[in-house]
C-alpha positions, -999 to +999 in steps of 0.1 A: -088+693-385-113+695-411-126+662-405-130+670-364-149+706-376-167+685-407-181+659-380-190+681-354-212+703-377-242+683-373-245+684-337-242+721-333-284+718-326-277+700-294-251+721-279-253+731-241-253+767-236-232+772-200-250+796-182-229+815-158-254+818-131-257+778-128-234+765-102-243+728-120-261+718-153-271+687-158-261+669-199-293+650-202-303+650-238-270+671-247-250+640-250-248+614-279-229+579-281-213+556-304-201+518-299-171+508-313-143+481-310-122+482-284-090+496-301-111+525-325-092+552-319-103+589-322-096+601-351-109+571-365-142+583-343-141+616-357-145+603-391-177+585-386-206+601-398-229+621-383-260+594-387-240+570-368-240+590-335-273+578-309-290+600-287-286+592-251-310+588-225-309+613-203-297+584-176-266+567-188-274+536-176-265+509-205-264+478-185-231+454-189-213+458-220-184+446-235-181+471-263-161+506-262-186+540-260-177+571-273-203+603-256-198+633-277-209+667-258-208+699-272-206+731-252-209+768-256-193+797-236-217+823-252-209+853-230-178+878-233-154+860-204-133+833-204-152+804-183-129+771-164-154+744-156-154+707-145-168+682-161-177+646-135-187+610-143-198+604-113-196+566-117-161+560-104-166+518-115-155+522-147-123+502-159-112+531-188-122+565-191-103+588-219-112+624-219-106+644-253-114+682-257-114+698-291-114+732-303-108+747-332-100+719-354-074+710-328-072+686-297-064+706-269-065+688-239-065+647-235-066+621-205-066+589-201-076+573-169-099+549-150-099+528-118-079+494-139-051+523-136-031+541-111-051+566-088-025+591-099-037+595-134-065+615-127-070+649-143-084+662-104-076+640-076-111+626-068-134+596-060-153+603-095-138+611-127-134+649-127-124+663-162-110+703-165-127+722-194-117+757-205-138+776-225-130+810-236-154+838-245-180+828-272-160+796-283-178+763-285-158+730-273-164+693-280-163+663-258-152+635-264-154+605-238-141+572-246-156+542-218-148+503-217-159+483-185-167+452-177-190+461-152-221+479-155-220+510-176-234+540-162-223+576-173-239+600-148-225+634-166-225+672-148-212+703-156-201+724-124-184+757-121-154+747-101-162+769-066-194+748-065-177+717-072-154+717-045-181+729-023-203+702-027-172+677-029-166+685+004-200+685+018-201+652+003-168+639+014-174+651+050-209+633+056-190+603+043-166+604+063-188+608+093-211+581+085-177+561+077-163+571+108-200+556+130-198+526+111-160+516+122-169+530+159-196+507+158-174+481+151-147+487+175-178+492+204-187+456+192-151+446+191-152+456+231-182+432+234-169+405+218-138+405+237-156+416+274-182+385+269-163+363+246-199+357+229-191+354+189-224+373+174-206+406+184-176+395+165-199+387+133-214+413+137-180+432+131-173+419+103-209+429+092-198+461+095-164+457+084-176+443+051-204+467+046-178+496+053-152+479+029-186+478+003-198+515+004-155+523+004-153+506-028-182+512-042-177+551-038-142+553-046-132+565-012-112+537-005-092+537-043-082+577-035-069+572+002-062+541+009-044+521-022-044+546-045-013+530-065-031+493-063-057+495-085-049+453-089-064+459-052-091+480-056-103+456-084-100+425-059-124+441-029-153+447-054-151+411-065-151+398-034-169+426-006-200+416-015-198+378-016-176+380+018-207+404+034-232+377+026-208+351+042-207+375+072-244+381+074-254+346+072-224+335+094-241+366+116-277+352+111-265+317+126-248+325+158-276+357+166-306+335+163-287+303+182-297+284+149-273+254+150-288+247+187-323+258+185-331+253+144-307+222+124-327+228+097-323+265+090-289+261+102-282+236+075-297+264+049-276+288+061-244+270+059-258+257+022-257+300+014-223+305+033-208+279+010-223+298-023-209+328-012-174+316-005-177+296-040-186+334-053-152+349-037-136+317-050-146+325-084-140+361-084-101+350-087-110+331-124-137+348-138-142+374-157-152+410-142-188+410-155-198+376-149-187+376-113-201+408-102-236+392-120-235+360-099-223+382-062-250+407-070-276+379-081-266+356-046-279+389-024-312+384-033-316+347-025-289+355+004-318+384+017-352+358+013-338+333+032-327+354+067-358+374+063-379+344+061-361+323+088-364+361+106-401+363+100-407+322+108-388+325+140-405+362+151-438+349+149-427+314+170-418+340+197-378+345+194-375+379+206-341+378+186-355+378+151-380+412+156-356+433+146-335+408+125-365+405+100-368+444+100-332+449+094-330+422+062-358+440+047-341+471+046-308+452+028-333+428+006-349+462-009-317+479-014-301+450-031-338+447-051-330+481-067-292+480-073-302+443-098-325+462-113-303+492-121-274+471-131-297+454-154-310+484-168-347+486-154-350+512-133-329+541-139-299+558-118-313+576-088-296+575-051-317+546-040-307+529-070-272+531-078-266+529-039-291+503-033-270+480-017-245+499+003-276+522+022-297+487+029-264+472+042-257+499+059-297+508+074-293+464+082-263+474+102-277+499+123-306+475+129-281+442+136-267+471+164-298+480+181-306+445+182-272+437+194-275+464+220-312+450+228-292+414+234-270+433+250-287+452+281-313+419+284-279+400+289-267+430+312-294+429+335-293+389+338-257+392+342-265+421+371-289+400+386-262+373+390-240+395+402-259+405+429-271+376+434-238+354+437-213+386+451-209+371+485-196+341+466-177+363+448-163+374+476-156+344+489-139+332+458-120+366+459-105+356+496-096+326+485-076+334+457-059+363+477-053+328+509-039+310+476-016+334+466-005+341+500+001+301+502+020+301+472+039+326+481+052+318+519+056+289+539+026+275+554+040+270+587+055+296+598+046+324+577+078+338+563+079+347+525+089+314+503+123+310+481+100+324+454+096+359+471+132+357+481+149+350+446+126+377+433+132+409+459+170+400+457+171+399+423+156+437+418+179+446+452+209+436+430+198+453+399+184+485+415+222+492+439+245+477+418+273+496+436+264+480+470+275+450+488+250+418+486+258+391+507+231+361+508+228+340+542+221+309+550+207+298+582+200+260+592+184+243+621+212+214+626+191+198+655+158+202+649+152+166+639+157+159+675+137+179+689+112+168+661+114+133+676+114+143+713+088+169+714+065+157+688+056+171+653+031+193+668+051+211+696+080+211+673+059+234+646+050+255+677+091+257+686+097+266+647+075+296+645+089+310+677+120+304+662+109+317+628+094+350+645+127+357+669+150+356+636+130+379+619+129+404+652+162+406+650+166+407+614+139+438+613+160+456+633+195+451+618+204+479+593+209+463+558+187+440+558+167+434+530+126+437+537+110+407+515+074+416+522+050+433+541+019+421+553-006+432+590+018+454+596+049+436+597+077+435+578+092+399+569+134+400+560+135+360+565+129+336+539+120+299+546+134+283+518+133+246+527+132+221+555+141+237+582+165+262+564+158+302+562+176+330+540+182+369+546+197+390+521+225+422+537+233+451+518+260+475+524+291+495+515+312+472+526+315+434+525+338+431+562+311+454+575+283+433+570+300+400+578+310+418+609+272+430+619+258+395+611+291+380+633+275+396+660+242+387+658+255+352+657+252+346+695+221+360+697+204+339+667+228+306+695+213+313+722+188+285+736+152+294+727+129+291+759+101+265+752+076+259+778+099+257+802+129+240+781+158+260+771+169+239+735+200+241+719+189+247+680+225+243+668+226+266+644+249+264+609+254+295+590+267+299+549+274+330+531+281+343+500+283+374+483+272+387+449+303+395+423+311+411+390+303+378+372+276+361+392+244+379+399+219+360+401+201+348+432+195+313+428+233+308+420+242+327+452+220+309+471+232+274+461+270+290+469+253+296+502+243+264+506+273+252+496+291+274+526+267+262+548+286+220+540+319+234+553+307+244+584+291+207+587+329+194+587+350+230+592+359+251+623+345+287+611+312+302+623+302+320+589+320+304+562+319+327+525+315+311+500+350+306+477+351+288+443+378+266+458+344+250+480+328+239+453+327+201+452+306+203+420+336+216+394+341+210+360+363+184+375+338+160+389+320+162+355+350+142+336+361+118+366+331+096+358+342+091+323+380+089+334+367+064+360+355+038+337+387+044+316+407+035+353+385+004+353+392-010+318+428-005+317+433-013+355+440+021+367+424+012+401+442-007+427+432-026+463+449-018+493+443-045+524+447-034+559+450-066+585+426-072+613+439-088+648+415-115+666+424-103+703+418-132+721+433-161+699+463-131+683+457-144+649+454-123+619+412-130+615+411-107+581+419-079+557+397-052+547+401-046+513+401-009+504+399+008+470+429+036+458+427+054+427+462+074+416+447+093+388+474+107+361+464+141+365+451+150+397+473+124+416+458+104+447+418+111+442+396+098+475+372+072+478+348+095+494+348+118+459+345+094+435+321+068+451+293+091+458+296+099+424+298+063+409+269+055+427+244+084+411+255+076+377+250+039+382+290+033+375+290+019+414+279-017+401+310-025+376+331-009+401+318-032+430+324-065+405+358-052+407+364-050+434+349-082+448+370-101+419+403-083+433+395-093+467+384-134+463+422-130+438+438-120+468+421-148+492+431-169+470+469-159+476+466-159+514+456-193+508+483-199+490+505-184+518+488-205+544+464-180+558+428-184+565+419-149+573+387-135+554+387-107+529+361-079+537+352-054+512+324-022+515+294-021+495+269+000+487+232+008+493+228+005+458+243-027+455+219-040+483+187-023+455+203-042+425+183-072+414+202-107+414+231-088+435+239-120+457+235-142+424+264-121+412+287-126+446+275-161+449+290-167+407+322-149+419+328-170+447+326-198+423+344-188+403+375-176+419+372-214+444+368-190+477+346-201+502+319-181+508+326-180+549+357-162+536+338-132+523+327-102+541+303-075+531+305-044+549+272-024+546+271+011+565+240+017+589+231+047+568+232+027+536+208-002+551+180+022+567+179+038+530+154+011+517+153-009+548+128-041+529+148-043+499+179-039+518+166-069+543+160-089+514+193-089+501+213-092+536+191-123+537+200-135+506+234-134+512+240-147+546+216-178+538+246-184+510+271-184+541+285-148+531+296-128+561+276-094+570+293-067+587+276-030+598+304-005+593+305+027+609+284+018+635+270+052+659+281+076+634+241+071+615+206+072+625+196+038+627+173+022+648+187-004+671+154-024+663+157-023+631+196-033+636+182-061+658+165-077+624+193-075+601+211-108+594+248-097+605+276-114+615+298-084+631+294-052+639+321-025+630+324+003+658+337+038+641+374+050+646+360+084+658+347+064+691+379+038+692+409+070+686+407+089+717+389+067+739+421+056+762+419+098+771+377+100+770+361+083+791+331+094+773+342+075+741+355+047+763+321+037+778+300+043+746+328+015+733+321-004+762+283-002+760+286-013+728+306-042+726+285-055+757+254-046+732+265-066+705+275-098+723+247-102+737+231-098+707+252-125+691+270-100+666+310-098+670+328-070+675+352-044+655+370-017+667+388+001+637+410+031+646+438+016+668+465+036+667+485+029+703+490+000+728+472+017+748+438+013+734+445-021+720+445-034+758+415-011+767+396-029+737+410-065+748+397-056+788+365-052+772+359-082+757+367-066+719+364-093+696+386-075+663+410-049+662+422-028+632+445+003+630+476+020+623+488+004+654+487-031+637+496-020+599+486+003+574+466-005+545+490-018+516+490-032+486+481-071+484+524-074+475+528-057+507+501-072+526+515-106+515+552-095+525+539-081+560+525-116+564+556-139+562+572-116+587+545-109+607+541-124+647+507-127+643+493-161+641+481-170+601+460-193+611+432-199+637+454-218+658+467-200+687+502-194+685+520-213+716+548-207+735 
């Protein structure tokens, strides 16, 4: 204590007296400093002599030093009251302030802060370094202030009486927060630009502003107290790197606003040369030290200024309206950043202009960059007008266009109705909006309509279907439940063309009977024969239903189930079929018969049944048809008509037809062997007529199995050839000019043309059971048999009748001239053991010698 009294003796001369009616007083030439090491502590400090201390200028503004300063102040309460004042630095860029107070040969009050620690460690929560002292009556304290930084060292000191502190504070804290405030709405505004008319210089121009806000933040210490106030790791990052990162931005800025890259390479070059220095700046922000970097950020402004104002100044006098207030606004910024060097270096003392140089210039260029910004602006707002006005009938136009796209998009082009799109998406929200309702889904098809397609014409037929199309939805409109899809020129639309000539409705309702029983009877209204200029045509409608569950909600599953309804009244006896899982063809089950199919293939799990075929006029047995029979283990006897449609889309049809064409020539090669002649025929399919080398294949089995090929027949349905009628010519071709017989099964039951028949090289035509069963009781069925075995002779082709199941109709088929019979009548199909046995015992000729006697 004798030491702290002993060394403050000396100074007593230069004590500040605090006068009372002085809100402030300002230090100057009150204070004194000392340079030490870095780790002198006080009382070592205390202990230096008296002759050691310097007097201070009265601006604290010692450039960049790496050394620790000690400013000793000494002040006097001289009147009869106890007195609290604050004592600011207001520099808030120093790394470590400590604050000592001693009275009395005793420390009484000591702090240690800075902005390299926690905001919290402040004495007074504030953007400058805000010290308490209390002084009380006719006592005289010292001050002690210990200051290491790596930046510039300025020690602005004041003395305020605390009411006038806080007033000022917040004066000062409110106008920065306004002008804080109008430089982020500025941003935002130019945000809106950017993202209105996509045009980048308004985005630079943000972070312009961004950058200059995140400078004058910093800088300030506004952004250390209520932003990051814990991070000072943070706050010592943005000063390094704000300023290098608003050069970036301004010459990034400079580039896009004055079109250099397209109007001026060269400058543009220049400017990218300066965008690289300032990112290498940032860069080394992260590896070198504090003082050097700020040096080199601070330095770069100044070349970083020159260069826009003179490209500003060279392209303002070539006539570039741009650059006018461009050059203007870079002056401001190039003086600002001209004074804050030379304070930093220690040239021109601290003054507002000077120690906030940079920040007011970047912020004066910021409001220029805007008006010139909003000068761009309203000169790009009045071309943009212009060509408004200009181009709005085309706008219009465009507009109507969209709105006819959208509308096409949306329904069918034909007749008008909303599309499956519309329909999916109303049902779906009709089903999650009345949950506890009924929601059946129907299905409506036009069975006949190909017909009258062909008979009519394409062009009256679109006519017939949007009669049609309008009718339904009449009497859909008016049918409580139904579900409105869309409303357009006053009308509302409850039909949805979904496909082809296929519509949808959707029913609602408290109960499912109830709605099946409304739609029931609007069933002979939607049969009735539409009138057609003058025609009454029979549509032939086919209905499908299905209703919405528990477990299956959605609408394009329901729809399917619909469609799905819709098969069984193609081959059922109801009206309005529902949908019932047990419909469904496409089951898990269908999914593993492929696999199991190939397995029935490999280990002979499929076997060949052979039905006999009678030649009427010489009663000889002429063939066997060779038909395929799969017992599977599980699911017992399993129909060619499931598992063939199926072997054919997965491509599993080929092995199976080798198969069965090796099966058959085995068997031909027994009737040989039991002294028969007869031929073997075996279906194929129209995928075996597509495969390449098909007849190559046949012609090798032949061969190898010593069958001739007279012996084989090929039975091709008249479907299956029409499907790819040149591909399917060539290979009919193919095999009859290697001697293979050709015969069309199923004959009247497709579409075929007869002219297209007419060119097919086949030896026999095979007429269709449904035509040959009932025929001795339908004269109807009888004369289309007639007509057609009369047709076929004459055009060379022999006949077939399959389906005989009585005398009756095997002499009806031998009066007319029927070449082959086949049927229950004669035998059933049976297994080639069987069909051998039935042939020993048989009274039909083996041979094609007549039987005599």
């Amino acid at each position: 204590m004798l030491l702290i009294t002993a060394a403050s003796l000396p100074l007593q001369a230069r004590n500040l007296s605090v006068q009372v009616d002085e809100p402030r007083q300002s230090l100057a030439g009150h204070v004194r400093y000392l340079m030490t090491d870095v780790d002198t502590e006080l009382a070592e400090v205390l202990r230096r002599p008296a002759s050691e201390w310097q007097q201070a200028p009265d601006d604290i503004n010692l450039g960049y030093h790496q050394q620790t300063h000690w400013f000793l102040i000494s002040v006097t309460n001289a009147v009869a009251e106890h007195l609290d004042h604050y004592l600011e630095l207001g520099y808030p860029m120093l790394d470590s302030v400590a604050f000592y107070q001693v009275r009395q040969d005793e420390i009484i009050h000591a702090v240690e802060t800075g902005d390299a620690r926690p905001f919290g460690s402040r004495a007074i929560e504030h953007r400058n370094f805000i010290f308490p002292v209390s002084m009380p009556a006719g006592s005289t304290t010292s001050i002690y202030l210990r200051v290491q930084t790596e930046g510039a060292l300025q020690v602005p000191l004041m003395l305020w009486q605390e009411d006038a502190f806080h007033a000022a504070s917040e004066r000062a804290l409110t106008l920065q927060s306004m002008f804080y405030g109008i430089l982020l709405v500025m941003a935002a505004f130019n945000l809106f630009l950017y993202f209105s008319f996509r045009e980048r210089a308004y985005l630079y121009y943000v972070l312009i502003v961004t950058s200059t806000l995140g400078l004058m933040t910093g800088l300030s210490g506004f952004a250390f107290q209520y932003v990051y106030p814990e991070l000072p790791g943070v706050h010592h990052a943005l000063i390094l790197t704000i300023v290098p990162f608003s050069q970036f931005a301004m010459c990034l800025f400079a580039r896009e606003f004055l079109e250099l890259e397209d109007l001026h390479p060269g400058w543009s070059r220049i400017f990218l040369a300066m965008m690289a220095a300032a990112l290498l700046c940032m860069a080394g922000a992260l590896i070198l030290d504090y003082g050097l970097s700020t040096r080199l950020s601070v330095l770069l402004a100044i070349p970083v200024a020159l260069i826009n104002l003179w490209a500003g100044i060279h392209l303002w006098l070539q006539g570039d309206h741009n650059a006018k207030l461009f050059s203007v606004a870079w002056l401001a910024l190039l003086t600002g950043s001209l004074l804050t060097v030379l304070n930093k270096l220690g040239v021109l003392g601290s003054s507002v202009l000077t120690e906030h140089g940079i920040p007011i210039g970047a912020s004066t260029q910021a409001v220029l960059f805007s008006f010139a910004l909003a000068d761009r602006f309203n000169r790009q707002r009045d071309a943009y007008l212009q060509e408004k006005q200009n181009s709005l009938d085309a706008m219009e136009q465009q507009r109507e266009a969209e709105r006819a796209l959208h509308h096409a998009s949306t329904h069918h082009e034909l007749t008008g109705l909303p599309n499956r799109t519309i329909f999916e998406r109303v049902t779906e929200a009709a089903l999650r909006q009345n949950p506890e309702l009924e929601t059946g889904i129907f299905l409506l098809h036009l069975k006949n309509f190909d017909d009258v397609n062909k008979t009519l014409g394409h062009k009256q037929a679109d006519t017939l279907l949007q009669d049609f199309a309008q009718r339904l939805n009449g009497l859909l409109s008016r049918q409580g439940g139904a579900l409105p899809l869309d409303a357009y020129d006053h009308r509302f639309f409850c039909v949805s063309h979904v496909e082809g000539v296929s519509f949808a409705f959707t029913v609602q309702g408290s109960d499912q009977q109830a709605i099946l029983a409304r739609i029931d009877a609007l069933v002979d209204q939607f049969s009735k024969p539409l009138e057609f200029k003058g025609l009454a045509l029979e549509l032939g409608l086919v209905f499908g239903c299905s209703f919405a569950s528990e477990t299956e909600r959605e609408p394009q599953v329901l729809l399917r189930q619909a469609f799905i309804a819709f098969d069984q009244t193609v081959f059922g006896d109801g009206n309005l079929p529902v949908y019932a899982p047990e419909m469904n063809p496409y089951s898990p089950r269908r999914l593993t018969l492929m696999t199991e199919l190939r397995e029935a293939l490999r280990t002979e799990g499929l076997t060949l049944h052979f039905q006999p075929q009678i030649h009427l006029m010489t009663s000889r047995v002429a063939g066997f048809e060779a038909l395929i029979r799969w017992q599977h283990p599980e699911h017992g006897f399993v129909p060619p008509d499931e598992f063939i449609p199926m072997a054919e889309q997965t491509g599993l049809i080929k092995p199976v037809t080798r198969w069965v064409l090796n099966e058959a020539l085995l068997f031909c090669t027994r009737l040989d062997e039991a002294g028969c002649d007869a031929t073997v025929s075996i279906n194929i399919s129209a995928v075996n007529l597509r495969e390449p080398g098909f007849c190559e294949d046949v012609c090798a089995l032949l061969k190898k199995n010593r069958v001739a090929a007279q012996r084989l027949v090929l039975e091709v349905t008249e479907t299956a050839a029409m499907l790819d009628p040149i591909l399917s010519l060539q290979a009919l071709r193919a095999l009859r000019a290697a001697d293979v017989r050709v015969s069309i099964d199923d004959f009247g039951t497709g579409h075929s043309s007869l002219s297209y028949i007419r060119k097919l090289p086949v030896n026999e035509i095979k007429i269709d059971r449904s035509f040959v069963m009932e025929m001795d009781r339908n004269k109807g069925d009888a004369t289309i048999v007639r007509t057609t075995v009369n047709m076929c002779h004459d055009l060379g082709y022999e006949v077939v009748a399959e389906g005989v199941e009585n005398e009756n109709i095997q002499t009806l088929l031998k009066t007319l001239g029927c070449d082959l019979i086949q049927g229950y009548h004669i035998a059933r199909p049976m297994s080639s053991d069987a069909a051998l046995a039935w042939l020993a015992v048989t009274s039909w000729s083996k041979t094609r010698t007549p039987v005599t006697g």
